[in-house]
C-alpha positions as CSV (number, residue, x, y, z in Angstrom):
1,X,84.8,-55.8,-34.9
2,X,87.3,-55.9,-32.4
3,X,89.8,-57.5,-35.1
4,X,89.0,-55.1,-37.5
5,X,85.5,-56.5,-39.3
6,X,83.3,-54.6,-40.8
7,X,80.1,-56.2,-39.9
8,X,78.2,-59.0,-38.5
9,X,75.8,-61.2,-40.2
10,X,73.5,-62.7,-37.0
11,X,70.1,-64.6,-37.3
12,X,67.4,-63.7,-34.7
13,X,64.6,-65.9,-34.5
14,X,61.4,-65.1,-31.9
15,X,61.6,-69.0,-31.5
16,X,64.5,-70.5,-32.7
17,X,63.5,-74.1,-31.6
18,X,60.5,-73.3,-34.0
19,X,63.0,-71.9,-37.0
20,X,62.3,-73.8,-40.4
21,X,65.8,-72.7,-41.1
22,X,69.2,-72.7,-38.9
23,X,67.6,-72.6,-35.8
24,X,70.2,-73.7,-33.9
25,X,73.0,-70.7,-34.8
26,X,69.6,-68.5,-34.3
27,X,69.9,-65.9,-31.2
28,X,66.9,-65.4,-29.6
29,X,65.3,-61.0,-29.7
30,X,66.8,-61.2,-26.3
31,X,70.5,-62.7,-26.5
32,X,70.6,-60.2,-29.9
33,X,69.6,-57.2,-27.8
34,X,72.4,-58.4,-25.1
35,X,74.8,-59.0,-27.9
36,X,74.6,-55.5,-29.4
37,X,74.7,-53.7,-25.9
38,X,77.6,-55.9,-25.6
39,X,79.3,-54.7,-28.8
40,X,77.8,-51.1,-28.1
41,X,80.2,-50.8,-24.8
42,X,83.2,-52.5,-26.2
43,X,83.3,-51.3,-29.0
44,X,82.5,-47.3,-28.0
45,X,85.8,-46.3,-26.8
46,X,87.4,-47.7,-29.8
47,X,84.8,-45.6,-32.6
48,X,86.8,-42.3,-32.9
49,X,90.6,-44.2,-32.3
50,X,93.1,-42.6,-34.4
51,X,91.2,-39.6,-34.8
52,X,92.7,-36.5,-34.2
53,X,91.0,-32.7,-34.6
């Protein structure tokens, strides 16, 4: 985001240890809700850049 993508493709497992699937790049519901509060901040100064009325 910050070097100009435009989107995120994250997997968010309850129980990643658990995952039948990729568990280990799995975030847990709790790192992904600190992630996007994370991206949320940095990211919210930069929304309207370059936009002028």
């Amino acid at each position: 985001l910050a070097a100009g993508a435009d989107g995120l493709l994250i997997e968010v497992h309850p129980n990643p240890e658990t995952a039948l699937s990729d568990g280990a790049q799995s975030l847990t519901i709790e790192q992904f809700e600190a992630l996007m509060m994370d991206i949320r901040f940095s990211t919210s100064d930069r929304l309207f850049a370059g936009v002028t009325e």
